[in-house]
C-alpha positions in Angstrom: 99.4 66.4 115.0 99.9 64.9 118.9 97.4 66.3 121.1 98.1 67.2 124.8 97.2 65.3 127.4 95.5 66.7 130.6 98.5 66.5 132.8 100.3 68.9 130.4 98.1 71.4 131.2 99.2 71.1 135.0 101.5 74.2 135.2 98.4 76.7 135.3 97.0 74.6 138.5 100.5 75.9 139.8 99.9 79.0 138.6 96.6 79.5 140.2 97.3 78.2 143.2 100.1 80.9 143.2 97.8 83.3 142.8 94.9 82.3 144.9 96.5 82.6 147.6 97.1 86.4 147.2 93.2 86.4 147.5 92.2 83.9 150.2 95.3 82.4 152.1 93.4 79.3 152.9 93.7 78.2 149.1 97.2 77.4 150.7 95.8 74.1 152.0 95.6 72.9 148.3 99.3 72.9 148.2 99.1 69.5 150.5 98.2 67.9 147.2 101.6 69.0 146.0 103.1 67.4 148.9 100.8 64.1 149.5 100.6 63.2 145.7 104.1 62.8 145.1 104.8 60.9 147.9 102.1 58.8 148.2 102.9 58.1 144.0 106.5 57.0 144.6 105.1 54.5 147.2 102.9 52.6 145.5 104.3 52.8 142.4 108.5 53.0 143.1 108.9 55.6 140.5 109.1 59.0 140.3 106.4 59.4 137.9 104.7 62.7 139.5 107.9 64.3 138.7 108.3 63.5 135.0 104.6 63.6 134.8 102.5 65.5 136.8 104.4 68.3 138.3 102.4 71.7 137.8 105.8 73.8 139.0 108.5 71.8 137.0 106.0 71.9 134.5 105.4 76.5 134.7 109.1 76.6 135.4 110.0 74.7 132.3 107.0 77.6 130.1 108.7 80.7 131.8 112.1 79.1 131.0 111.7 78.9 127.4 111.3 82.9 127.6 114.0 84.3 130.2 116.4 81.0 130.8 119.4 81.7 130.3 120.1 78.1 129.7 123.2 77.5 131.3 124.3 74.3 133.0 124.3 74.3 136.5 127.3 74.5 138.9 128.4 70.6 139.6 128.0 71.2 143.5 124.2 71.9 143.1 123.5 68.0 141.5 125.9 66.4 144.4 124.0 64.8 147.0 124.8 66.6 149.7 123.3 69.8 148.1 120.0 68.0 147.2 120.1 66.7 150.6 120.9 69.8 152.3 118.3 71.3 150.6 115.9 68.9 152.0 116.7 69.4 155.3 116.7 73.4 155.1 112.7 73.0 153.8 112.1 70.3 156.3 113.3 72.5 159.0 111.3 75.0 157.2 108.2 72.5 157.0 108.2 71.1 160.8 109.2 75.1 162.4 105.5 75.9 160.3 103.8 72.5 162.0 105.3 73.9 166.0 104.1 77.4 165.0 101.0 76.7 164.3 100.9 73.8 167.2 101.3 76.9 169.3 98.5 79.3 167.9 96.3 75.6 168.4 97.1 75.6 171.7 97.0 79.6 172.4 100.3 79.9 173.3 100.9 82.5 170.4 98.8 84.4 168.4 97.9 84.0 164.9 100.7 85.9 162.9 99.1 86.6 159.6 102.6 87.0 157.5 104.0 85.3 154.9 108.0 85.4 155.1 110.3 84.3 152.7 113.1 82.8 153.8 111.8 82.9 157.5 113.0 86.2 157.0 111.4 88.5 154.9 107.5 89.1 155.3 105.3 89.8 153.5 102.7 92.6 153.9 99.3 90.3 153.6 96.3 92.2 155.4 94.5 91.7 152.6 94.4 87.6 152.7 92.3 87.7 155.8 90.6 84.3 156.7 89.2 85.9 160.2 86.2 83.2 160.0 87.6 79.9 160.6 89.7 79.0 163.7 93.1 80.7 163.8 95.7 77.6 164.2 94.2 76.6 160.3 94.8 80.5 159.0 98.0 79.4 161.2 98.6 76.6 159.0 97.7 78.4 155.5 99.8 81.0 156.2 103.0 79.0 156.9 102.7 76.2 154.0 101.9 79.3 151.8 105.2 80.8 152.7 106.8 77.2 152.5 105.7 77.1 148.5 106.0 80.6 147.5 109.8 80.0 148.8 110.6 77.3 146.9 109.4 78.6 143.7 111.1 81.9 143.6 114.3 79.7 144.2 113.2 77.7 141.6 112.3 80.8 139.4 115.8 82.1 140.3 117.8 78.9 139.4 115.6 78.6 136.5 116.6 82.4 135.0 120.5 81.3 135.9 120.8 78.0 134.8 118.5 75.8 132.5 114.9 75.7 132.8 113.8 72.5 135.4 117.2 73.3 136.7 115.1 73.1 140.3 114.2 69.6 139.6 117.7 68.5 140.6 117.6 69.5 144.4 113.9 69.7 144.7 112.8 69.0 148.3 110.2 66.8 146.7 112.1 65.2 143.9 114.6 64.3 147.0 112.0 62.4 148.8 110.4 60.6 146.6 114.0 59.2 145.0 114.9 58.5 148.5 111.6 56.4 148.8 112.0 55.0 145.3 115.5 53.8 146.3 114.1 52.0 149.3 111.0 50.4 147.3 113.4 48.9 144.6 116.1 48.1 147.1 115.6 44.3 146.7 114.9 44.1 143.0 
């Protein structure tokens, strides 16, 4: 009998880091590991070996899929490149409207706005994640990188209950940068 390795075991970091953040919104900050890792992986190395091997949420979407999936291929428009691209830019956008936002609460030109929105649309009620005792533009920060990954997993859970399981993996913001970076690393070879 194989045993597991470590890094199959990295879907219930993603788990709890989901939940965490319902408790204490600065555990949002741990998501820049999600975010630095893969990059900084596909750099040195000019593969896309956090992907294959170390992603917590490809990893929990792949354990949830094996119960509710309805394993169905996915439309061909959602692997074009355009899609996955598109979908890069949406969370970017996403990604660098949270960096200005919480410039502004750094600078006082807003006030901390302690909501999570999905979407940027829908919030979400959090008055019980209150992180009152350290400066406001990093609650600032927590709160808008929280919404950033809670987003892109409920898409992912929702692609993953239509299609098949790591259906997400194909147009993840992520997976797209760190290909796009592989590309470039292996251009000459």
């Amino acid at each position: 009998m194989k045993t597991k390795s470590w890094n199959n075991y990295l879907w219930i970091a993603s788990a709890t880091y989901l939940i965490l953040g319902f408790f204490n919104i600065l555990f949002a900050w741990l998501g820049m590991i999600c975010f630095i890792t893969p990059l900084t992986i596909a750099l040195f190395t000019g593969n896309k070996g956090y992907c294959h091997k170390y992603c917590g949420r490809g990893q929990l979407l792949a354990k949830l899929g094996t119960k509710i999936s309805r394993d169905k291929p996915m439309p061909q428009f959602m692997r074009t490149s355009y899609f996955r691209y598109g979908f890069l830019i949406f969370f970017m956008t996403m990604f660098f409207y949270m960096v200005f936002i919480t410039q502004q609460v750094f600078t006082g030109a807003v006030d901390l706005a302690e909501i999570v929105t999905l979407l940027w649309t829908f919030e979400v009620p959090w008055a019980f994640a209150n992180a009152t005792h350290v400066t406001p533009w990093i609650t600032q920060y927590a709160f808008g990188f929280y919404s950033v990954m809670v987003t892109s997993t409920l898409i992912g859970i929702v692609t993953m209950i239509l299609y098949k399981p790591r259906s997400f993996c194909v147009y993840c913001p992520m997976g797209t940068m760190t290909q796009g970076i592989c590309k470039l690393k292996n251009q000459g070879e």
